[in-house]
DOLOKOL-292104 format. One record per residue (C-alpha): residue in three letters; z, x, y; residue number from 0. Coordinates in steps of 0.25 Angstrom, whole numbers, plus 5000, padded with zeros to 4 digits. Layout:
BEGIN
+---------+------+------+------+-----+
! residuo !    Z !    X !    Y ! num !
+---------+------+------+------+-----+
!     ala !    Z !    X !    Y ! NUM !
...
+---------+------+------+------+-----+
// end
This chain:
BEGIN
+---------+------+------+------+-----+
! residuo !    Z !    X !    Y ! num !
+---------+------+------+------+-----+
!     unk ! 5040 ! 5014 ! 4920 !   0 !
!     unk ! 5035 ! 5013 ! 4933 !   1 !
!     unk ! 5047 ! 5011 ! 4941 !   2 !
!     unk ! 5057 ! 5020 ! 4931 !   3 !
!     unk ! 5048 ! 5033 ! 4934 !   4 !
!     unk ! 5037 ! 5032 ! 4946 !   5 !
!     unk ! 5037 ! 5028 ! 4961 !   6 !
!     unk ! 5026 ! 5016 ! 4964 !   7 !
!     unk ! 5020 ! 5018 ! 4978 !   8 !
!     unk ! 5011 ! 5008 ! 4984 !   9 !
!     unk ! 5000 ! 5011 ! 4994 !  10 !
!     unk ! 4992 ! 5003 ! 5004 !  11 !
!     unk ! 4978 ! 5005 ! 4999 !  12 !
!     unk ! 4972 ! 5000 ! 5012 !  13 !
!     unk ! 4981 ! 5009 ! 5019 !  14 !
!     unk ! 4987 ! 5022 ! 5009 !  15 !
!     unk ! 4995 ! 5032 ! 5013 !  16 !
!     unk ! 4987 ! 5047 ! 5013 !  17 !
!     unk ! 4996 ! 5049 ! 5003 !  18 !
!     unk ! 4991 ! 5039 ! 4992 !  19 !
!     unk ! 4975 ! 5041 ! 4997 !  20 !
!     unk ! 4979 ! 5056 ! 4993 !  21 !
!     unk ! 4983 ! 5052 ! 4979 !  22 !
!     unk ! 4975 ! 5043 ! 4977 !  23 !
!     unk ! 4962 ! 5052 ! 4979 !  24 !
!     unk ! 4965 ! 5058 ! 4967 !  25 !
!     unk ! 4964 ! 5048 ! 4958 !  26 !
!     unk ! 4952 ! 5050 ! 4948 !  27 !
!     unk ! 4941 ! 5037 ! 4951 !  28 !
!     unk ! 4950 ! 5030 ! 4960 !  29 !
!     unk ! 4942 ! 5019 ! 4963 !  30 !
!     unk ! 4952 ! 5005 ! 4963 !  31 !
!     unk ! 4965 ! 5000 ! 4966 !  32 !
!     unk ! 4978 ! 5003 ! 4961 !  33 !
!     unk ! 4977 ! 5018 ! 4961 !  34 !
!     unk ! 4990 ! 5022 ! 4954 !  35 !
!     unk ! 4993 ! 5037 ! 4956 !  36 !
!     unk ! 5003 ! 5046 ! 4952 !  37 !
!     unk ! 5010 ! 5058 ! 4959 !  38 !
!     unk ! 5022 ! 5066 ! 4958 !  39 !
!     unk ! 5034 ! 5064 ! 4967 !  40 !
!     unk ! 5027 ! 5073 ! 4976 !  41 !
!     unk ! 5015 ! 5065 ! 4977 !  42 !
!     unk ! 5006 ! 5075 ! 4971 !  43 !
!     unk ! 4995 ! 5066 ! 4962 !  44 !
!     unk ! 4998 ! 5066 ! 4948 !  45 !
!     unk ! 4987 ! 5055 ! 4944 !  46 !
!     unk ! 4982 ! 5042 ! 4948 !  47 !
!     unk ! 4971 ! 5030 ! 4943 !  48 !
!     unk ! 4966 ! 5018 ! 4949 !  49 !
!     unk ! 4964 ! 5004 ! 4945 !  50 !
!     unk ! 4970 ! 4997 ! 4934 !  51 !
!     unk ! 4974 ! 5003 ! 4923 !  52 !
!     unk ! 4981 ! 4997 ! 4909 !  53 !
!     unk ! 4995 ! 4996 ! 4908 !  54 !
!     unk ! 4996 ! 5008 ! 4896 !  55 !
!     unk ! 4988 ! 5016 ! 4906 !  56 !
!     unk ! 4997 ! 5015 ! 4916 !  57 !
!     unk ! 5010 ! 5017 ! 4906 !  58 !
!     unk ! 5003 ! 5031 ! 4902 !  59 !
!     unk ! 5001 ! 5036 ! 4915 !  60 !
!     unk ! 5017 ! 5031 ! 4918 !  61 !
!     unk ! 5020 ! 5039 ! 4907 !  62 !
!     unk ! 5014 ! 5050 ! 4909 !  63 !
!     unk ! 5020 ! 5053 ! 4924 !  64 !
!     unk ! 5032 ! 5047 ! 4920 !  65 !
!     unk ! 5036 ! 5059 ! 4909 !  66 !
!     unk ! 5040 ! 5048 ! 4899 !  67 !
+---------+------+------+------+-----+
// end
């Protein structure tokens, strides 16, 4: 699922890129590693968590952006 419809980026967390720091500071509570963020494919925030989460939350949240 991931590979079929999303782009996975990788940031340096000692080092991020403004870009990522911009997204990231939207995320709701974000208080832990990883911080997994959605954005549209002009980089506008569309949502985001941190931590882990369970496999079928992350499956919702593939489906939800993913239109399927």
């Amino acid at each position: 699922m991931l590979q079929a419809g999303f782009v996975a980026v990788a940031s340096d967390c000692d080092e991020p890129e403004d870009e990522v720091i911009a997204l990231a500071q939207q995320v709701e509570d974000a208080m832990m590693l990883p911080f997994v963020l959605f954005a549209d494919a002009d980089g506008n925030y569309l949502d985001g968590y941190s931590g882990v989460v369970t496999p079928p939350y992350l499956i919702k949240k593939l489906t939800e952006f993913s239109g399927s």
